[in-house]
C-alpha angles and dihedrals in degrees: 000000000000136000104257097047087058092060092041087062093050091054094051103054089032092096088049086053095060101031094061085044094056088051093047100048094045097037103038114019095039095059102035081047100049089041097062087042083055100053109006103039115088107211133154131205108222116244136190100260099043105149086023120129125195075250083071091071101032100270120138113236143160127201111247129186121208135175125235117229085262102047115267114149101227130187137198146125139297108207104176120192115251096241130019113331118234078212146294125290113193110212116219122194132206130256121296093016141102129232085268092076082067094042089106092046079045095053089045092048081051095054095049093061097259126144102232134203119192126187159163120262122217118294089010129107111323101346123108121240126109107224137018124239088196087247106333105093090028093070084074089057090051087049089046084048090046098048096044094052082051099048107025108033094028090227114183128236147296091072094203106189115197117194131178130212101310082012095059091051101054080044092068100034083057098047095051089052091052140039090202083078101088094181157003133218094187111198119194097330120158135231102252142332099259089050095056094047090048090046095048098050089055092044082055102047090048087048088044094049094050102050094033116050086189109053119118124252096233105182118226100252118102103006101058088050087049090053101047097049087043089046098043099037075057102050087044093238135109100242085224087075110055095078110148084189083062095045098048080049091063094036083074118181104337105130115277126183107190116193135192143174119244093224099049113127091169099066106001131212085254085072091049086059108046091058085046092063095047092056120095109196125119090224096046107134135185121195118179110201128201113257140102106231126079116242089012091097106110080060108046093038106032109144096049091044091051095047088050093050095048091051091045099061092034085068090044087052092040091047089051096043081054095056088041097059089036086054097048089044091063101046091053094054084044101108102235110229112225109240110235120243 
């Protein structure tokens, strides 16, 4: 065969070449690839108050270790209250961060007279755990926290538990799992796993499209399904059932305050709202606060958000005082029965 034929054939096959190898790469490197970012990689986005304790702004604390139900060995912080705690709020932060990003929530838990725990999830600062689920597998770290506050610090009711982003959504999961969850102040979570993965492909192709002229229009089948079954064989969970809408179901009707930013293009207020309507508490709450960024809401809407928060957990006391005097009631007008000798 000469040498030009040879060529010839090359050049023929060569379109086929690349075209299998586009549709390869897109649609079988990039999701294996962003998968294992999303739950193997540690990685930390840097904030503010990295290297920073609850001693840093004049809060007592003590480092504590617990173990999750299967098996991760987790560490925070215990920061009690100086005199007698109106209860324990469990701090739970977002993905890729550390128990520092709840550090202000933590200072404004502390000045309203609440016991706190901080901690690591799974995966994240100077916890164990090898991969992250994005909130399924690290409810089992907020029910470890919240038992270990119970149990080994002896900390009182009402167990808040505020969560952020990844951490709201563990929150809810938790306190689905467990009654000794009395309440939840969810922060940015989303509906359901399949949902999140869906709505930030799209984010990303709109982002994509504007900054780079040249990048190509995938369309979302078959590469979102591809990320959420990658994503979730990973993190060891079925994708059906992390469904926050089913979580804030069984939660019944224990006390939730969902927030949101306004701005938040990332999980939207729309999402907020819709939990809101699936919970069934009389004291559920929602509270959308200005600001752009998704989970910075504490910050750019502060005020709102605190007022929120402390009315949030004076219906929770009030509620409980309430129960307290309705139970007393009914054991006075209980006969007593004399013991016989």
């Amino acid at each position: 065969m000469s040498a030009g034929r040879k060529i010839w054939k090359i050049t023929k096959w060569l379109p086929g070449f690349i075209i299998v190898a586009l549709v390869v790469f897109f649609y079988g490197f990039i999701p294996w690839f962003l998968t294992g970012i999303a739950t193997t990689r540690r990685f930390h986005f840097h904030d503010p108050l990295d290297g920073k304790t609850p001693a840093s702004f004049g809060m007592q604390y003590h480092d504590i270790e617990f173990t999750s139900s299967d098996g991760i060995d987790l560490k925070g912080w215990y920061v009690p209250e100086k005199g007698t705690a109106k209860g324990t709020i469990v701090y739970v932060h977002g993905y890729n961060r550390t128990r520092v990003e709840m550090i202000p929530e933590a200072i404004f838990g502390h000045g309203l007279g609440y016991d706190g725990l901080l901690f690591d999830l799974r995966h994240q600062g100077a916890s164990g755990g090898n991969e992250s689920s994005i909130g399924y597998n690290e409810r089992l770290d907020v029910e470890a926290a919240v038992r270990y506050a119970l149990e080994q610090e002896k900390a009182p009711h009402p167990v808040i538990v505020w969560g952020v982003s990844m951490g709201a959504a563990a929150a809810l999961m938790a306190a689905a799992d467990t009654k000794e969850i009395d309440a939840v102040v969810s922060d940015s979570s989303f509906l359901n796993y399949s949902h999140m993965i869906r709505h930030h492909y799209y984010l990303f192709r709109g982002f994509a499209r504007r900054r780079w002229w040249w990048f190509p229009s995938l369309p979302a089948f078959p590469i979102v399904d591809e990320v959420i079954y990658w994503s979730a064989w990973r993190g060891h969970f079925n994708p059906k059932d992390f469904d926050l809408e089913k979580a804030v179901t069984r939660i019944g009707t224990r006390p939730i305050l969902f927030v949101a930013v306004q701005g938040d293009a990332r999980m939207p207020p729309e999402i907020a709202r819709r939990l809101y309507g699936d919970a069934e508490s009389e004291l559920k709450d929602i509270v959308i606060v200005p600001g752009k960024r998704h989970g910075e809401g504490f910050n750019s809407g502060n005020k709102p958000y605190e007022e929120a928060v402390t009315t949030f957990l004076a219906s929770i006391a009030a509620q409980g005082a309430k129960a307290g005097a309705a139970k007393a009631a009914k054991a006075s007008k209980t006969p007593h029965k004399p013991s016989r000798h």
